[in-house]
C-alpha positions in Angstrom: 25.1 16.1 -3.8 22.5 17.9 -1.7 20.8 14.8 -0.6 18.6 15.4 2.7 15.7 13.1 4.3 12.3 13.9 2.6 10.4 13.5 6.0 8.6 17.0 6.9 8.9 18.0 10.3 9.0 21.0 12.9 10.5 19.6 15.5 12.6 17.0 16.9 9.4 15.0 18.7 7.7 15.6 15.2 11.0 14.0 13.5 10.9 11.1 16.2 7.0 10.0 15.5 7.0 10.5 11.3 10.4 8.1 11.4 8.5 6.2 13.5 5.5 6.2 11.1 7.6 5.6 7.9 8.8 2.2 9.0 7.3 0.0 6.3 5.8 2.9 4.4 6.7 5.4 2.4 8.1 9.1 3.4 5.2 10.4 0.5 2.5 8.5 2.3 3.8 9.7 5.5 4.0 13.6 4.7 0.4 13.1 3.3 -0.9 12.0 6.9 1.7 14.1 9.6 0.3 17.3 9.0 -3.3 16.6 10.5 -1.2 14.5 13.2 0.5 16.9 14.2 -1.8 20.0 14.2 -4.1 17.6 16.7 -1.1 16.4 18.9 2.3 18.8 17.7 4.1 17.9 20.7 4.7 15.0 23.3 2.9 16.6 26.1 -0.5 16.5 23.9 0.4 13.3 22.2 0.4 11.8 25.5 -3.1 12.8 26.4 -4.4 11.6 23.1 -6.1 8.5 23.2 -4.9 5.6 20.8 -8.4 5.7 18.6 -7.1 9.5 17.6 -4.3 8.8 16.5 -5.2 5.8 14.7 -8.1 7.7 12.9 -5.5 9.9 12.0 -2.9 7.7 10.4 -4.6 5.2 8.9 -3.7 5.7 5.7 0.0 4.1 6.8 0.6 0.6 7.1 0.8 -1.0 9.9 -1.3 1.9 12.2 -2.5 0.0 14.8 0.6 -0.6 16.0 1.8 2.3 15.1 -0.4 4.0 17.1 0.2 2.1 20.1 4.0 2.5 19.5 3.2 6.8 19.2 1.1 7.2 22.8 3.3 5.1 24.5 6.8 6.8 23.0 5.0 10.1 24.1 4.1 9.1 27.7 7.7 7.8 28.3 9.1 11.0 26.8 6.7 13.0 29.0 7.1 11.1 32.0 10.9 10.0 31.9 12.4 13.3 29.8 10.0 15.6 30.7 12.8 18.0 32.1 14.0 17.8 28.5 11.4 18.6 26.3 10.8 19.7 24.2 14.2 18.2 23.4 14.5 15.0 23.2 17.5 12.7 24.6 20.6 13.2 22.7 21.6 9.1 23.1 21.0 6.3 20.7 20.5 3.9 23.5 18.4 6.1 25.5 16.0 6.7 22.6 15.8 3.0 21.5 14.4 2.2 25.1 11.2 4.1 23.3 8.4 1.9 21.7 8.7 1.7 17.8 12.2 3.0 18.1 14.9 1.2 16.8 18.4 1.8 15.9 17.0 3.2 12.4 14.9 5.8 13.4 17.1 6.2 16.6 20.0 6.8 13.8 17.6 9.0 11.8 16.3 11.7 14.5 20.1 12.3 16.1 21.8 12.9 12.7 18.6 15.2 11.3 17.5 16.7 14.3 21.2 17.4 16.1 23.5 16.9 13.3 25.2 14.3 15.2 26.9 11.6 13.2 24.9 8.6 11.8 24.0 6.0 9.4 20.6 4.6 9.3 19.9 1.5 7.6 17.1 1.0 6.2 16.2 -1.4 3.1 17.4 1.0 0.4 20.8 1.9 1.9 21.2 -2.2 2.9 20.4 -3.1 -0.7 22.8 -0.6 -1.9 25.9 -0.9 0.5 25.5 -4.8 -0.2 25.2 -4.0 -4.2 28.0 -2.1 -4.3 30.1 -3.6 -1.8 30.4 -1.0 0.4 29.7 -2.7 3.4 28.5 -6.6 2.8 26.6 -7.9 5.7 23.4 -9.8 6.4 21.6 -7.7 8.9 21.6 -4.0 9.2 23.9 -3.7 12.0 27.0 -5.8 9.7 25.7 -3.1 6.9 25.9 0.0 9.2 29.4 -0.9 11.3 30.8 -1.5 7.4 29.7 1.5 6.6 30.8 3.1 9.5 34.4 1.6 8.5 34.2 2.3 4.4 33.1 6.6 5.0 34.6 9.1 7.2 32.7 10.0 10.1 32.1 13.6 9.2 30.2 12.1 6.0 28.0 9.3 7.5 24.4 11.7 7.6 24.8 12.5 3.8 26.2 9.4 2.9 23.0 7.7 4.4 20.5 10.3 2.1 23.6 9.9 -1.0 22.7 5.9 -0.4 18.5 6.1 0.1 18.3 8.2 -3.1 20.0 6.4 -4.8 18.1 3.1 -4.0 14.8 4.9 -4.3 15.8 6.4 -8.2 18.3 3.9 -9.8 19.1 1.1 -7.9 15.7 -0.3 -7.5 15.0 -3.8 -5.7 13.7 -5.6 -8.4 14.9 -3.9 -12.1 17.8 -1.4 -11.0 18.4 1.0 -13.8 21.8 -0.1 -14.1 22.1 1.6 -17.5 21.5 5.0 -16.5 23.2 4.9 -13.6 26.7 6.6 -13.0 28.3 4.3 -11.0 27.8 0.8 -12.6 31.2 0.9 -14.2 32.6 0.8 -10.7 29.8 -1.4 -9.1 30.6 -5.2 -8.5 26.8 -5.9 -9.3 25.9 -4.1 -12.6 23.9 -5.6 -15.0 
């Protein structure tokens, strides 16, 4: 019931770059490389001054950290050059912050509903596995999956529901062998085993 991301961050730019970092990865592997990320670069201002080598050398540990990197610099410069009135906020507009580089409607989802408590569902493979299993909200991309679930829980519930769904995914209803024996809901759920 107390469900909450497992991402650590200080700050809403620190939230922004580890979301962008745990695309593909995992939130452990990620909290094992932020910390020296962020005491080099904590904010966008230095992050924008860092060159791309740093930051690689820093997160290489993660998958796909080339890009990554790339994707971190460049997100920083445009918050420094186009927000920089804001900072060290950054904008409060899911549109706005998918214009940045490695930001989709996940992480843009993500940093809003963590960072400013404003109302979200992020879909990543966990939650999209689980609305879909137990027929939340069927759908074939993310975006079916998030505007059914969007329908299927009250607005006010959205950010917990998104954690309720990840954990869940992550401990019982696993991709390949869900523990649907141990798990409370499979006399409800449409796709117990």
């Amino acid at each position: 019931p107390q469900a909450h991301g497992e991402l650590e961050w200080e700050t809403p730019f620190q939230l922004l770059i580890a979301t962008i970092l745990s695309a593909q990865a995992t939130d452990k592997g990620v909290n094992k490389a932020t910390p020296a990320l962020f005491a080099a670069f904590p904010d966008a201002q230095t992050m924008s001054q860092a060159k791309v080598e740093e930051i690689e050398k820093l997160i290489r540990t993660i998958g796909l950290y080339k890009t990554k990197a790339k994707n971190i610099l460049r997100t920083s410069q445009m918050l420094v050059t186009d927000f920089g009135d804001l900072l060290p906020d950054l904008p409060k507009d899911k549109k706005v912050l998918q214009t940045l580089p490695g930001v989709g409607r996940k992480t843009a989802n993500v940093v809003l509903a963590e960072a400013y408590g404003i109302p979200g569902i992020a879909v990543d493979t966990h939650v999209f596995r689980v609305a879909n299993r137990l027929r939340l909200a069927v759908g074939k991309t993310p975006l079916e999956v998030e505007k059914g679930l969007q329908k299927a829980i009250p607005r006010e519930d959205w950010s917990d529901a998104h954690h309720w769904l990840i954990l869940h995914g992550r401990q019982r209803c696993k991709a390949r062998k869900p523990l649907c024996g141990e798990c409370p809901l499979a006399p409800v759920c449409p796709s117990a085993i």
